[in-house]
N, C-alpha and C positions, 0 to 999 in steps of 0.2 A: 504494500500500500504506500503512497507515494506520501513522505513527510508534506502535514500543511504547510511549513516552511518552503519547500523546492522551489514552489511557485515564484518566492519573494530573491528568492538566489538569482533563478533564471533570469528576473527581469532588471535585478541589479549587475548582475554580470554584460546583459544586451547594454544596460546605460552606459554603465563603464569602456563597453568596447565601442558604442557610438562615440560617447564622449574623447575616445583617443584618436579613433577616427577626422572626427572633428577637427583636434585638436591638430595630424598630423598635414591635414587638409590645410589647414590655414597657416602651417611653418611652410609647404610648399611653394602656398602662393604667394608669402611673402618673400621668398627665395625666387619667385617667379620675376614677381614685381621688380626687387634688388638687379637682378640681373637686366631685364630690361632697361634698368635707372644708367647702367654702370655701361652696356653696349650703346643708348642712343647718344650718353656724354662723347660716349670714343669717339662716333659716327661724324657727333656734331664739332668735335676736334677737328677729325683728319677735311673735315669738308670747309672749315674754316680756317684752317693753315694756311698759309700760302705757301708758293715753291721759289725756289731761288731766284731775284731777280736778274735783268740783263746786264752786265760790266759793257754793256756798248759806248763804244767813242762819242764822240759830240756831232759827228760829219757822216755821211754816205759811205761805207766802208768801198775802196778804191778797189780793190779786188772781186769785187763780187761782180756774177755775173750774172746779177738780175737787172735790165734797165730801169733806171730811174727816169719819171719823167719830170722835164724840169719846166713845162707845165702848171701842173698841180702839185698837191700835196701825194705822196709816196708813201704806201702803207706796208708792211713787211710784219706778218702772225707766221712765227714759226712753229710747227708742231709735231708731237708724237703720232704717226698713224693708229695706233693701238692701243692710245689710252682713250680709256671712255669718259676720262673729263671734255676732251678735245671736242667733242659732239656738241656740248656746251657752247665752246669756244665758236666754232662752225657757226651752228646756229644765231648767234649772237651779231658773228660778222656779216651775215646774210644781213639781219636786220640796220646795223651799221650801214651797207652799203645803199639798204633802201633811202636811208634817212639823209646820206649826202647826195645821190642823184647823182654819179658821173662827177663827184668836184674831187674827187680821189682816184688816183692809182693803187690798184693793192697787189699784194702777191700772197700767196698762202705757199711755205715751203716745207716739205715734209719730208722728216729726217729717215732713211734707210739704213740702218745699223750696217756697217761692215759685216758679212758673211751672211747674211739674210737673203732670201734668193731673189731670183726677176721676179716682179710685181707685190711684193711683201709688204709694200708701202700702200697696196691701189684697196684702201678698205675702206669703208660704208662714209666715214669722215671726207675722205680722198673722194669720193664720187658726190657728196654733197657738196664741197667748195668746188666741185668744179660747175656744179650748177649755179652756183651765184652768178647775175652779171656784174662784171668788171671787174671778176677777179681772174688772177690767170694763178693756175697751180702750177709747182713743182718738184722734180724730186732731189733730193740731196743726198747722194750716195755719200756713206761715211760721214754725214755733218760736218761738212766742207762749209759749203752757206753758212750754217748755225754758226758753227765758231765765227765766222768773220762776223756775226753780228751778234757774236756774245749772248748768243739764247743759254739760256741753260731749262729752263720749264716749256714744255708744251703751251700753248695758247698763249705763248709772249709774243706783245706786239709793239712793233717801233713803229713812229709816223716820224718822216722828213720832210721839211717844209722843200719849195721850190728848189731853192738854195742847195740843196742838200745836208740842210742841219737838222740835226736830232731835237723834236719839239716835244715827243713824246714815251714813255717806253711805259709798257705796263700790260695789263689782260682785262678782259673786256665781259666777264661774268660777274656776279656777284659774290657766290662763291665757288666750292668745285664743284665741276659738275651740275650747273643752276641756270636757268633763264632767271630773265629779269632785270631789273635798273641796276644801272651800276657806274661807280666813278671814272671810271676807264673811259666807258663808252661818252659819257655825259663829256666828258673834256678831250675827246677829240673831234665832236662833232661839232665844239666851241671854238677850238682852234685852227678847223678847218672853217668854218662859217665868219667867225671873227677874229681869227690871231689870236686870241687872247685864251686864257684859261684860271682856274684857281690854283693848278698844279701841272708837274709837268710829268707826272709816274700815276699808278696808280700799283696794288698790289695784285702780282697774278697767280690763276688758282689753275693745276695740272699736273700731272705727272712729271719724273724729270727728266729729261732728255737722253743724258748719258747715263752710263758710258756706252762710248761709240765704236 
């Protein structure tokens, strides 16, 4: 015959083992939570870092063999084919180029590491700048280009005025990898339209270039 007690065991024992349940339920989600807290800080680290800027000279580097037109104002984004920041960057100069209408020359030049095979460089970025108008792509086998105009980051972009002086060096996103307004863009479309600007860099956001 079953002790009148069992009953009251039975159903302390279900409490207890809800109760730990419970309990192990909610140190999960709060382990859940933490982790979340701790990945979107990184995330929102590496996407607001910026990358190394340009050591570029003051002048039209003399070796290069992209024309400058002496014209207009001269734009030079050099990039990584394969970083996925770069898409960013891409997209960004599309809208740049809508916004001056023809008052710019630009180049988009895109680095081919040493030992990389034919067409390594021709990726989803590379077929997008080439649909821009008025931009002309190129490739840069070994970061030949790059070095002469001291890129070191993907989506780094120099503007030279007529003259061939350096007015501006900088990246034209917000942050990595990001559409959107951004100081870059805002102060070359000033400098192109009016000479004039608040600044002559802005910070740029991308993967790094080298090594080559």
């Amino acid at each position: 015959m079953p002790s009148p007690h069992a009953g009251e065991r039975d159903h302390a024992a279900q409490t207890s083992m809800g109760w730990r349940e419970r309990l192990l339920w909610g140190l999960f989600g709060a382990l859940w939570l933490a982790a979340l807290a701790v990945g979107g800080r990184a995330l929102w680290s590496f996407q607001t870092t910026p990358g190394a800027a340009a050591t570029a000279q003051g002048s039209w580097p003399a070796a290069s063999r992209l024309p400058r037109d002496p014209s207009r104002a001269t734009l030079v984004m050099v990039a990584h084919p394969r970083c996925a920041c770069t898409r960013a960057s891409i997209a960004e100069l599309g809208a740049l180029m809508q916004r001056l209408r023809g008052r710019v020359s630009a180049h988009v030049v895109f680095v081919r590491p040493t030992g990389t095979s034919a067409g390594w460089e021709e990726s989803d970025t590379w077929r997008a700048a080439q649909g821009i108008p008025g931009v002309t792509v190129w490739r840069d086998e070994g970061g030949v280009e790059a070095a002469r105009f001291a890129a070191r980051t993907s989506g780094q972009v120099l503007l030279y005025d007529r003259a061939g002086r350096l007015i501006f060096s900088g990246g034209i996103t917000p942050i990595r990898g990001h559409l959107g307004d951004s100081a870059g863009q805002e102060r070359i479309v000033s400098l192109v339209r009016t000479g004039r600007s608040d600044a002559a860099a802005s910070r740029v956001f991308g993967c790094a270039i080298g090594p080559l």
